[in-house]
C-alpha positions in Angstrom: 0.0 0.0 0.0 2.7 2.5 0.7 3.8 2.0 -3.0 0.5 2.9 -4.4 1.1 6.0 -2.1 4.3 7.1 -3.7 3.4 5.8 -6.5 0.1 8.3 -7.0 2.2 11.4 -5.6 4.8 11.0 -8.0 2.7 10.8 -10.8 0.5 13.9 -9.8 2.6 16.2 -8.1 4.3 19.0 -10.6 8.0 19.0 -9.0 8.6 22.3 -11.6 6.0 24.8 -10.0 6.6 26.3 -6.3 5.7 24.2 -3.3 2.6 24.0 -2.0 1.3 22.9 1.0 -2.0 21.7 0.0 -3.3 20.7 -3.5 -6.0 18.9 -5.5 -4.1 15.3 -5.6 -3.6 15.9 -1.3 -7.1 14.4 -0.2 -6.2 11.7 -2.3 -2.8 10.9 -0.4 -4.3 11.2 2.8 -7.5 8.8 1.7 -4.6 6.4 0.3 -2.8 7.0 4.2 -5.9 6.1 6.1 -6.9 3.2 4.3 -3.2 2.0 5.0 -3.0 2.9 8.4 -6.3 1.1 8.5 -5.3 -2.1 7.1 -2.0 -2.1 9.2 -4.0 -1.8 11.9 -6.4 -4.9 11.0 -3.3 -7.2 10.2 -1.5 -6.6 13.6 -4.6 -7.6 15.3 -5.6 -10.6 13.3 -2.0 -12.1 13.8 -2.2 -11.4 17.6 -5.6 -13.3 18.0 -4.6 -16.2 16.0 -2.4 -19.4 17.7 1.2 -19.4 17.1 2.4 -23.2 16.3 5.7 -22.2 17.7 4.2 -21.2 21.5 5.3 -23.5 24.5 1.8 -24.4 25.1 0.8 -24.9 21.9 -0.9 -28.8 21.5 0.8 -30.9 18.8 
């Protein structure tokens, strides 16, 4: 996800006029930056609920 991030700045974003700090493309970065802090979020709590095969009490 954080390619698709860099991926849509760099292909929006005119480098050759003077910096700004807010655009039309910047709602679109921080939709992109939700979604993946959302989906982070979602992964690190799906691996900590499920079993790990490598745990001391785990039942072979």
């Amino acid at each position: 996800m954080g390619i698709a991030g860099i991926t849509v700045f760099l292909l929006t974003e005119d480098l050759s006029r003077t910096m700004g700090l807010v655009d039309n493309w910047t709602i679109v970065n921080v939709i992109i930056l939700v979604v993946e802090i959302i989906a982070a979020t979602l992964v690190f709590k799906y691996t900590k609920n499920q079993p790990n095969s490598e745990s001391p009490n785990a039942v072979t």
